[in-house]
C-alpha positions in Angstrom: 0.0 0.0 0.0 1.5 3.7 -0.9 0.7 6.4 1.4 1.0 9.7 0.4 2.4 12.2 3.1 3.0 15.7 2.8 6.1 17.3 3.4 5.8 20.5 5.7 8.6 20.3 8.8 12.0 21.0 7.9 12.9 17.1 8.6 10.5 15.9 5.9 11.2 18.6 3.8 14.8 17.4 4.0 13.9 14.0 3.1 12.1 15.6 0.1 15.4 17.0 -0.9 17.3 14.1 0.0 15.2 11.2 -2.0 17.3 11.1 -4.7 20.2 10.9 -4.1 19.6 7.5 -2.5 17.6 6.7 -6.1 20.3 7.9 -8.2 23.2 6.5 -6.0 24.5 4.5 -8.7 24.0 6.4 -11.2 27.3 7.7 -13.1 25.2 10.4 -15.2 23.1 12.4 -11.9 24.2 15.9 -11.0 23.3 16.3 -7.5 21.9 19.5 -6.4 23.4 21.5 -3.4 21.0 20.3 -0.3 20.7 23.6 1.3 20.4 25.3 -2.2 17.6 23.2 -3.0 15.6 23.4 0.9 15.7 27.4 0.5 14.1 26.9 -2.6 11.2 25.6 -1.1 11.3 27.8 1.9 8.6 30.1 1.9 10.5 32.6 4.1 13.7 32.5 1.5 12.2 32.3 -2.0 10.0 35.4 -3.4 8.0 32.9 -5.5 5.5 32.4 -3.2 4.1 35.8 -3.5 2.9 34.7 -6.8 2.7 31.0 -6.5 1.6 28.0 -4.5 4.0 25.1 -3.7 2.6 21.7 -1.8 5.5 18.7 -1.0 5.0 15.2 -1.3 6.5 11.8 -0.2 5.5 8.5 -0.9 5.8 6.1 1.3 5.4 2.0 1.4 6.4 0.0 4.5 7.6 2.6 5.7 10.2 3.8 3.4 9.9 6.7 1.1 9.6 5.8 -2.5 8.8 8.8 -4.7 8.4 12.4 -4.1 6.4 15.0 -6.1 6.0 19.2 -5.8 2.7 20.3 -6.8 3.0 23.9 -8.3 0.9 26.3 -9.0 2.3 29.6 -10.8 -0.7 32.2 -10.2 0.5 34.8 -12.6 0.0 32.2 -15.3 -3.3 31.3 -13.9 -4.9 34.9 -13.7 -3.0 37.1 -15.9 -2.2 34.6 -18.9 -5.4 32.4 -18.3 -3.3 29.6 -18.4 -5.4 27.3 -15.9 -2.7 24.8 -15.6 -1.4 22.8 -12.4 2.3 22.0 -12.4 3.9 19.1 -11.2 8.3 19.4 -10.8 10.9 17.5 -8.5 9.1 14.2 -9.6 11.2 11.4 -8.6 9.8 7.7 -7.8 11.1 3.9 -7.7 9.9 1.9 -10.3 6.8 1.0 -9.3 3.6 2.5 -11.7 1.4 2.6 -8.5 3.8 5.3 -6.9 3.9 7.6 -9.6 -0.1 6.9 -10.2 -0.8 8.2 -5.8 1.6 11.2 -6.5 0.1 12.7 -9.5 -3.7 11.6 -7.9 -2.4 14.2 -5.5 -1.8 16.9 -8.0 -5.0 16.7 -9.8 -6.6 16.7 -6.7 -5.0 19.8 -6.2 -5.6 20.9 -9.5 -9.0 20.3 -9.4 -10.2 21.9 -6.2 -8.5 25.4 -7.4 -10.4 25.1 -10.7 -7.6 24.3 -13.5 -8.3 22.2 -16.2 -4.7 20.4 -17.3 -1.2 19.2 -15.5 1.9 20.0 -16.8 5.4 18.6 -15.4 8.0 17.8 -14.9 8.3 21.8 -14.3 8.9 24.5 -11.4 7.9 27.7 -10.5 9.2 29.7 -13.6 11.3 29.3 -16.8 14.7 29.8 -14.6 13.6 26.6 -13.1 14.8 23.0 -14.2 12.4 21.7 -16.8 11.2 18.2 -18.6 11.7 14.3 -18.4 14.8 13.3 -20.4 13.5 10.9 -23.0 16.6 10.4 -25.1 20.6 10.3 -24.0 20.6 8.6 -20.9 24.3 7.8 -21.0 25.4 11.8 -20.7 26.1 13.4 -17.3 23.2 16.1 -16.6 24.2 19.6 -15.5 23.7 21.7 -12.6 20.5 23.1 -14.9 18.8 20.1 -15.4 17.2 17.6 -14.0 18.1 13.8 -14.7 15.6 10.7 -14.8 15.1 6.8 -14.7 13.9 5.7 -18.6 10.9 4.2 -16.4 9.8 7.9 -15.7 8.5 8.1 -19.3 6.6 5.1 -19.2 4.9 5.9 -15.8 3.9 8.9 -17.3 2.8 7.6 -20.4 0.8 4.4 -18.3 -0.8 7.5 -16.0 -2.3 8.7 -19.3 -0.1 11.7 -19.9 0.8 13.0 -23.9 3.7 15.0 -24.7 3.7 18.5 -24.1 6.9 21.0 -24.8 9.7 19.3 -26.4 13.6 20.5 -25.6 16.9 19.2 -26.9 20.1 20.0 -25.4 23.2 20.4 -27.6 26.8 20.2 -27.6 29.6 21.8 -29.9 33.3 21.0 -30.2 34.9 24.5 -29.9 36.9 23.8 -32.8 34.0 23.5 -34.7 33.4 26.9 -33.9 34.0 28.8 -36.8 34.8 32.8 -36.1 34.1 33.8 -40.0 30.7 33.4 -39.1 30.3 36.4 -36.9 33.6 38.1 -36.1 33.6 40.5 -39.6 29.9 41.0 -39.2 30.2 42.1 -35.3 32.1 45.0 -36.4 29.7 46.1 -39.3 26.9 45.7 -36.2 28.6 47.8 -34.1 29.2 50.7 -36.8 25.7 50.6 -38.2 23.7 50.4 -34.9 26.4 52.7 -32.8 26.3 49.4 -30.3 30.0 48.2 -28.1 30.5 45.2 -26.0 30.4 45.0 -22.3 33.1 43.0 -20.6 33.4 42.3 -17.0 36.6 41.4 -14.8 34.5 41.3 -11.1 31.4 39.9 -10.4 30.2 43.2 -8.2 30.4 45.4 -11.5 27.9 43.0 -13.2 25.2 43.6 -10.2 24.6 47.3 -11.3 23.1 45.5 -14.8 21.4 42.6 -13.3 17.7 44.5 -13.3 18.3 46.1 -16.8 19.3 42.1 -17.8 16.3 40.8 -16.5 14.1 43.0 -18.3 15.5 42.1 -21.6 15.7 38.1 -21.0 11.8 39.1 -20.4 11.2 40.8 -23.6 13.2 38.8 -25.8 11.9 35.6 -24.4 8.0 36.3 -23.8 6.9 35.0 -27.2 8.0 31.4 -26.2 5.5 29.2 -25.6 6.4 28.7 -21.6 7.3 31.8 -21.0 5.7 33.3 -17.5 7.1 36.6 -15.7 9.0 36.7 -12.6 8.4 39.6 -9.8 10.9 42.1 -8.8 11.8 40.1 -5.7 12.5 36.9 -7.5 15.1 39.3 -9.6 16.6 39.6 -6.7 16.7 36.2 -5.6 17.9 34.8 -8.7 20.9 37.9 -8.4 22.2 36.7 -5.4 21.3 33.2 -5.9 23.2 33.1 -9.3 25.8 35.7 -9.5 28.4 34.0 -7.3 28.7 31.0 -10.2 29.6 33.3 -12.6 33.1 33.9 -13.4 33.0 37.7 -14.6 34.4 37.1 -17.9 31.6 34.3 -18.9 29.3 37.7 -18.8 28.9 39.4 -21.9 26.4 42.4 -22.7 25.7 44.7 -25.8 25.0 47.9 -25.2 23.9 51.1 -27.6 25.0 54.6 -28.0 23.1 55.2 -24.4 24.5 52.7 -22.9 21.4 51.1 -22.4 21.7 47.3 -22.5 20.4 45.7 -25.8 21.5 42.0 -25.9 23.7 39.8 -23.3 24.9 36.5 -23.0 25.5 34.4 -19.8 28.2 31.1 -19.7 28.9 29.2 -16.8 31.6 26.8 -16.0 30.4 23.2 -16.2 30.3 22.2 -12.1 28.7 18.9 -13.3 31.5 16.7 -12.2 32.1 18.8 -8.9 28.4 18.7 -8.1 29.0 15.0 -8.0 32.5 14.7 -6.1 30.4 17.5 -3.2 27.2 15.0 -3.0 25.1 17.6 -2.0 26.9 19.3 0.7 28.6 22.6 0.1 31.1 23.1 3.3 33.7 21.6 4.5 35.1 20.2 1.4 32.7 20.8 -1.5 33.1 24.5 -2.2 36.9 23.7 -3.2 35.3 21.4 -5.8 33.2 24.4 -7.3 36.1 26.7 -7.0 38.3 24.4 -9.5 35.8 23.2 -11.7 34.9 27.6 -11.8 38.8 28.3 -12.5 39.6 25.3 -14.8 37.1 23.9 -16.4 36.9 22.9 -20.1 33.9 22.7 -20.4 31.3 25.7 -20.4 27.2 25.8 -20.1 25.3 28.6 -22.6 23.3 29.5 -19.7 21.0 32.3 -21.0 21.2 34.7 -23.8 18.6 37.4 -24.9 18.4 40.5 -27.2 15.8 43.1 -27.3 13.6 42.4 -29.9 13.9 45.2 -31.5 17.6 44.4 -32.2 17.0 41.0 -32.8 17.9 40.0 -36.9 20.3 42.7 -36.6 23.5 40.8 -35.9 23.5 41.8 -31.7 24.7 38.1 -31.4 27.5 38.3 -33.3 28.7 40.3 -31.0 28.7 38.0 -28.4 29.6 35.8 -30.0 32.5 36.9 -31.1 33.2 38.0 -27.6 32.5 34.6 -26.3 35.1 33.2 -28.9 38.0 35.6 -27.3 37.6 34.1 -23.8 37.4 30.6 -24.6 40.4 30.8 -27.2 42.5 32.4 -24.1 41.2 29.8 -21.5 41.6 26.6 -23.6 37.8 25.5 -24.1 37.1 22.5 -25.7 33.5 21.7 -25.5 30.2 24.1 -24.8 27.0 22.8 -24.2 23.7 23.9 -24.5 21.1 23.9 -22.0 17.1 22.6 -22.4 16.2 24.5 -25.1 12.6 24.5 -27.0 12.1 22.5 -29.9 10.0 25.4 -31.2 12.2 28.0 -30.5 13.2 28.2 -34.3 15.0 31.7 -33.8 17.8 29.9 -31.5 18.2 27.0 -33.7 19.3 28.8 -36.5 21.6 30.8 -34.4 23.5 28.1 -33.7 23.6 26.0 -37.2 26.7 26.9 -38.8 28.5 25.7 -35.4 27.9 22.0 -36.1 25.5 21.2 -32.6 24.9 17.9 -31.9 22.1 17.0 -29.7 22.7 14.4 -27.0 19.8 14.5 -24.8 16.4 15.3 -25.9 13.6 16.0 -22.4 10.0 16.9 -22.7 7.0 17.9 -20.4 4.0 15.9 -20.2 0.4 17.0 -19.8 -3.0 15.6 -19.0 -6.4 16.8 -18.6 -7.5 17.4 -14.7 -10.1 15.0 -14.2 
């Protein structure tokens, strides 16, 4: 018999956290995230989210053991001010057993259904700077510290529940020798004369704080015609700042900015801290920050973490001058491989920014969605 429990004290809401890395133990490809991290996340005191959204925890548990956990989401801005009436579902992790997944997503329509929505949509969280999807294809690459990793018996749960597929993403990688700077490096300059635009380089993470708000508001612009896209307050801005700006390394930051020097286009990279995320297991002190610190300082490997342009400037080259900027940095530092994160399948725009770099996609995720019965 599964019992479904929910998670509300800061013990069981530390087993929540903890679940999987007890399922994933074995696993050679899971990124662990950092346990504290992860328990302000769902700290209602600690993330700005919940001024705009609802968050319920769940464990399963059978014979007294828990076997699956689920977070049951709802984002309210997409509810009232899009008219999006869905119910989310993210942090879905269970054994392999169909009747555990089956009493945690019972749960969430439940939910669903006695706040009115009419379909479920996971795995997701709060926002599109959240984790997203079920990986469906490339089980045998390591995840990242953006993504969220899976059993191949997730999709068939989901699929035995009655759940369809919803938003596709693929997530690419490119040799940086393949990186041709033809492509963009004569055309940046032609960009920057024609439009009166410069590139923005940092050497300290404290000079990139003075941007953050500026940033946000033109990752919000450039990315509000995607199909997931929903809006994050001012406070989660700030979260996200303080949350985020310590991974950076200063030099991974690259901006465009006009005549005004008002920002028009940016681009964020981030070391890959896969393989350190792994060696910490979760914990951040006493040894693991010396993990992050190499992987930050030496790593070959970098993340494209986020890049937007105003859409006004967009089909006007703006990326080429980031590009060309992220080409500099990773000649001088010796990359060899950049990945790209979940992106959506019908984001067409980003596809064919990439194409003449040779991607090749090695995991392919996607959300599933049902009608709330």
């Amino acid at each position: 018999m599964i019992t479904i429990k929910e998670a509300t004290t800061k013990k069981e809401l530390k087993a929540f956290v903890k679940f999987p890395f007890s399922l994933y133990k074995d696993s050679k490809f899971w990124v662990p995230p950092i346990i504290n991290e992860e328990l302000q996340t769902f700290d209602k005191n600690v993330n700005p989210v919940f001024q705009n959204a609802d968050g319920r925890f769940f464990l399963a548990y059978q014979n007294g053991k828990i076997v699956g956990r689920v977070a049951a989401l709802i984002n309210w801005i997409e509810v009232k001010e899009q008219g999006i009436k869905k119910m989310r579902f993210g942090w879905f992790d269970v054994i392999d057993k169909q009747e555990v997944t089956n009493a945690l997503l019972d749960k969430v329509n439940e939910i669903g259904k006695e706040n009115n929505l009419e379909f479920i949509e996971g795995p997701i969280g709060f926002s599109n700077l959240d984790k997203v999807g079920v990986v469906y294809e490339g089980f045998d690459h390591i995840g990242s510290m953006i993504t969220w990793e899976n059993h191949p018996y997730y999709v068939t749960h989901l699929e035995n529940y009655g759940m369809t597929f919803g938003k596709g993403y693929s997530e690419n990688k490119m040799k940086f020798e393949n990186i041709k700077p033809e492509y963009f490096s004569r055309i940046q300059e032609l960009v920057k004369h024609r439009y009166k635009l410069k590139a923005l380089n940092f050497t300290n993470n404290k000079d990139i704080l003075p941007h953050a708000n500026e940033m946000f508001e033109v990752f919000t612009k450039s990315h509000s015609v995607l199909s997931s896209f929903v809006d994050i307050n001012d406070e989660q801005r700030e979260y996200f700042k303080k949350k985020f700006i310590s991974f950076l390394n200063p030099e991974y930051v690259k901006f465009v900015i006009d005549k005004d020097d008002k920002l028009v286009g940016f681009g964020i990279v981030t070391p890959s801290y896969a393989k350190a995320l792994q060696k910490m297991n979760g914990r951040l002190f006493p040894f693991g920050i010396f993990h992050l610190l190499k992987a930050k300082k030496h790593s070959k490997t970098v993340t494209f973490y986020l890049i937007g342009v105003l859409p006004e400037y967009q089909n006007k080259g703006v990326t080429a001058i980031i590009f060309d900027e992220f080409y500099k940095i990773f000649k001088e530092k010796g990359i060899e491989t950049c990945i790209r994160g979940p992106e959506l399948d019908d984001n067409t725009a980003i596809h064919q920014l990439w194409k003449n770099f040779k991607p090749e996609v090695f995991k392919k995720r996607c959300t599933y969605v049902k009608d709330i019965t």
